[in-house]
N, C-alpha and C positions, 0 to 999 in steps of 0.2 A: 750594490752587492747585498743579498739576502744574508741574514745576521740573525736571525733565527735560529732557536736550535735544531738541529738536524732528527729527523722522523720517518720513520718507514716509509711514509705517504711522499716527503721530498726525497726517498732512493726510485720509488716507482713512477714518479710525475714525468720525469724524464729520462733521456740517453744519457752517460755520463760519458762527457767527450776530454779525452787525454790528447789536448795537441801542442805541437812544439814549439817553441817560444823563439822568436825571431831575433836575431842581430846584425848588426854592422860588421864591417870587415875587421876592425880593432876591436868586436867581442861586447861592446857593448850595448842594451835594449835597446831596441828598435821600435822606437814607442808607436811610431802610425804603421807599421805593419802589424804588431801585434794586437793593433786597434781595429783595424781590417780585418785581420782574422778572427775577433770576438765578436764585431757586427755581423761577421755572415755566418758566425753559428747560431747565434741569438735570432739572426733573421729565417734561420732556418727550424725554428722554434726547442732550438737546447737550450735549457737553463742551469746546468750543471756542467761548470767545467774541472776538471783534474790535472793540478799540475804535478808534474811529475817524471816519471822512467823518460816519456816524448820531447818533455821540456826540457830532461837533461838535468832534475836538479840535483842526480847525486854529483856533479863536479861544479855545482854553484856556490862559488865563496861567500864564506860566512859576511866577508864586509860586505856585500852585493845583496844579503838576506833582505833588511828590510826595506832598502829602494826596490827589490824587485816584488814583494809583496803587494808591497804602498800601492805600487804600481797598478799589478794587478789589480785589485783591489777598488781600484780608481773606476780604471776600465770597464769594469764590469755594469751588465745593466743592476737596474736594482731589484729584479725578480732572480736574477741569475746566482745559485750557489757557487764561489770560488772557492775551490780545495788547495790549499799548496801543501806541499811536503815538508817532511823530514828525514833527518838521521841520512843513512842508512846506521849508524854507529852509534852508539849512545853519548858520547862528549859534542855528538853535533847536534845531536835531537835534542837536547838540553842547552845547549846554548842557543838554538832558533825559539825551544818554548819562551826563554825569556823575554826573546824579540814579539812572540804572535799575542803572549799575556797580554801586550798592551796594545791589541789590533781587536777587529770586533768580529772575527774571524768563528765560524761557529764549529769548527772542527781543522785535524791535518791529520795526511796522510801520513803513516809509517815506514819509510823505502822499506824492502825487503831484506835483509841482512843475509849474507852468504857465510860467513865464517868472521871469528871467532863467536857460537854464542852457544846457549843451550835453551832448553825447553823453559825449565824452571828460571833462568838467567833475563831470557824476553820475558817472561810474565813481570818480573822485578821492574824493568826499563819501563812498560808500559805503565805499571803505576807510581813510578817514580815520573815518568814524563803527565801521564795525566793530571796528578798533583799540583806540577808545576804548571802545567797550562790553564789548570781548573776546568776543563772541557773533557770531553770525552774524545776518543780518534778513532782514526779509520786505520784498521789493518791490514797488508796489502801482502797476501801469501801469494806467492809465487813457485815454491818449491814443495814437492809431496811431503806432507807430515811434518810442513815447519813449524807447527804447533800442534800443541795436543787438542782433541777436541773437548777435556775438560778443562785445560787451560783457558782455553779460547772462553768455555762457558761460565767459567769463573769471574772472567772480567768481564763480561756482559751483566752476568749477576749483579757487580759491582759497579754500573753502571759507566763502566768504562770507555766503551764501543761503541760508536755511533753506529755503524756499519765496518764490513767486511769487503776487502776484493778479492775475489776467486780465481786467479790467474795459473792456475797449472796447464799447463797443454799435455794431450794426453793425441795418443794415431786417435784413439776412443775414445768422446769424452764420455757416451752413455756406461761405459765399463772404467766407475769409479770411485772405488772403495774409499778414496780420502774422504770426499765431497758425499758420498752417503753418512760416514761416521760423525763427520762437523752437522751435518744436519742432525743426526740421530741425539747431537748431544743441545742443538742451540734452533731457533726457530729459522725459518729460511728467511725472515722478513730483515732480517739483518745481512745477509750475504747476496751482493750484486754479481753479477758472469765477470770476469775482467779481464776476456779474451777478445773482443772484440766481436763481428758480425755469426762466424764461423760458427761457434757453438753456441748460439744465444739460443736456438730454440733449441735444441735439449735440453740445455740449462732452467731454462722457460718450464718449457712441456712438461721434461719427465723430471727434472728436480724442485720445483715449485720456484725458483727464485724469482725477482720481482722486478727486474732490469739489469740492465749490461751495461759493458764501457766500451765509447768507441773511439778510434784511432780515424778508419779512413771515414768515420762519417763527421770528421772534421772537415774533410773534403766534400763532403756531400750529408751534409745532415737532417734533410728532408726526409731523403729515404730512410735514415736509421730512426727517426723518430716515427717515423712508416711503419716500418718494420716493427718497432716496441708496440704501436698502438694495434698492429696486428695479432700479437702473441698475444695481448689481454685482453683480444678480441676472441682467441680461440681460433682464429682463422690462420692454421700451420699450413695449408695449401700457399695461400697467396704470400704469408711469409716468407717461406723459401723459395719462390721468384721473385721477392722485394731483395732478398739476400744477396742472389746472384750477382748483382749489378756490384756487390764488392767484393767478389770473391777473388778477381783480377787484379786486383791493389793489396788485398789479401794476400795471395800467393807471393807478390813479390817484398811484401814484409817478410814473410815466412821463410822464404827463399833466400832474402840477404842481411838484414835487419831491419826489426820491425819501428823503431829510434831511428835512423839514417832514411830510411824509407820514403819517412810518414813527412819527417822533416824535407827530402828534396820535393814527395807530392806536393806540399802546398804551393812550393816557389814554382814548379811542374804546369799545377792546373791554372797561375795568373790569379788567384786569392791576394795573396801575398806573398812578398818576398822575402825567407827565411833569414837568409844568410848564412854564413858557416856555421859551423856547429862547435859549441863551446868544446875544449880539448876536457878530454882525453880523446873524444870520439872527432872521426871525420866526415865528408859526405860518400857522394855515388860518384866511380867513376863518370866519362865522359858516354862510354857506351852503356850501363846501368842507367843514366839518364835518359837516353836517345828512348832504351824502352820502357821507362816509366812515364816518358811524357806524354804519350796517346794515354796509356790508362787510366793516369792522372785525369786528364783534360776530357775524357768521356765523362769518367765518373761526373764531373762536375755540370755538364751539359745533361746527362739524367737529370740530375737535381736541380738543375735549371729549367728544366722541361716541365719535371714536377709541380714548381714552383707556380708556373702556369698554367697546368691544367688544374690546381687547386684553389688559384685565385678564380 
């Protein structure tokens, strides 16, 4: 695992891949699947994984915090940045900093908070969680104007933020006032896309940001590191037919949940085999299956195909 401090240069080196973390029928890690699934994003040249919303860690018990860290942790190559989460709540994200204090862990993500909180109330949490971590984190907006954009600039200032995740979804993402003012106020070299394939080149193109987070190019990660090395290429033609081939897998994140999804594609495409999904959440019907499983299983054969015509 890369233990380094986190740098503009490691948000853009790579894709940032959020995938779902695998179990047994009794719920507990599934250590060679979720080993399988890091070998073949790593073989697909990701060195940035995210855990998180896909892995399900807002309903991961605190006693499970640091064997599943460890875990991770383990797992991973040693070029490879491992992200794990926190909170979504402040008494959890303060009780996991205690646990990552003593891991060599170079940053964690912030779940998203939905209610109870406020502007000035999150800026508090974050540096009361930074404090206690001695690191800086990553921020993970999800909702329009969950922070202010001089909040947001404040603790950057204060060397608080390693990075930023951009995940609003918008019909439009080019018509977007949030994502123009958070730039107007903070450099974009800190905020990643964290929609996945869909908006990465506008994100790219017309807002300057520096890479994206992906879900289905867990499934297929050849092509999204394709795709990144095309947008800092400049070449938007050939990227939006690199995109294509996950717009399919896309849709049906969109379509049902983008967590239930991501989580039956991998057991879907023959990577590995997830297993249920830690409660609260469940998987896909029987017929949701039937039609994820070609889309799954193309995707991966793209990326398999890739894989050979790049060797």
């Amino acid at each position: 695992m890369k233990t380094t401090p986190v740098t503009p240069a490691d948000l853009a080196r790579s894709v940032i891949a959020v995938p779902p973390l695998a179990r047994h029928a009794d719920y507990s890690l599934n250590t060679d699947a979720n080993q399988a699934l890091i070998a073949s994003m790593e073989a697909g040249g990701i060195r940035s994984l995210m855990y998180g919303g896909n892995a399900n860690f807002y309903h991961l018990p605190l006693a499970d915090y640091a064997s599943t860290v460890d875990f991770l942790a383990d797992a991973a190559g040693a070029d490879t940045w491992l992200l794990p989460s926190v909170g979504p709540d402040y008494g959890k994200m303060m009780d996991q900093a205690a646990v990552l204090k003593t891991r060599a862990f170079p940053t964690a993500m912030l779940l998203p908070m939905a209610f109870p909180y406020t502007d000035e109330g999150l800026g508090i949490g974050v540096r009361r969680f930074t404090d206690a971590l001695g690191k800086p984190a990553v921020l993970y907006l999800k909702t329009n104007n969950y922070i202010a954009p001089a909040t947001l600039a404040s603790l950057i200032e204060e060397g608080r933020i390693a990075a930023v995740k951009y995940a609003v979804v918008l019909d439009d993402p080019l018509n977007d006032p949030y994502l123009r003012a958070l730039l107007a106020a903070v450099d974009s070299q800190y905020i990643v896309s964290g929609i996945g394939e869909r908006p990465a080149i506008i994100h790219m193109r017309d807002f300057g940001l520096r890479s994206f987070t992906t879900g289905s190019g867990v499934v297929g990660p050849r092509g999204s590191m394709a795709l990144l090395a095309l947008l800092k290429a400049g070449d938007y033609a050939a990227a939006a037919e690199m995109r294509e081939r996950y717009i399919p897998l896309e849709d049906q994140r969109d379509g049902i949940s983008p967590i239930r999804v991501l989580h039956e594609a991998v057991t879907l495409s023959g990577i590995a085999d997830m297993g249920p999904l830690l409660p609260l959440l469940t998987g896909l019907t029987e017929s949701q299956r039937q039609t994820l499983a070609p889309i799954a299983q193309h995707l991966l054969a793209l990326d398999q195909a890739l894989a050979t015509a790049q060797a």
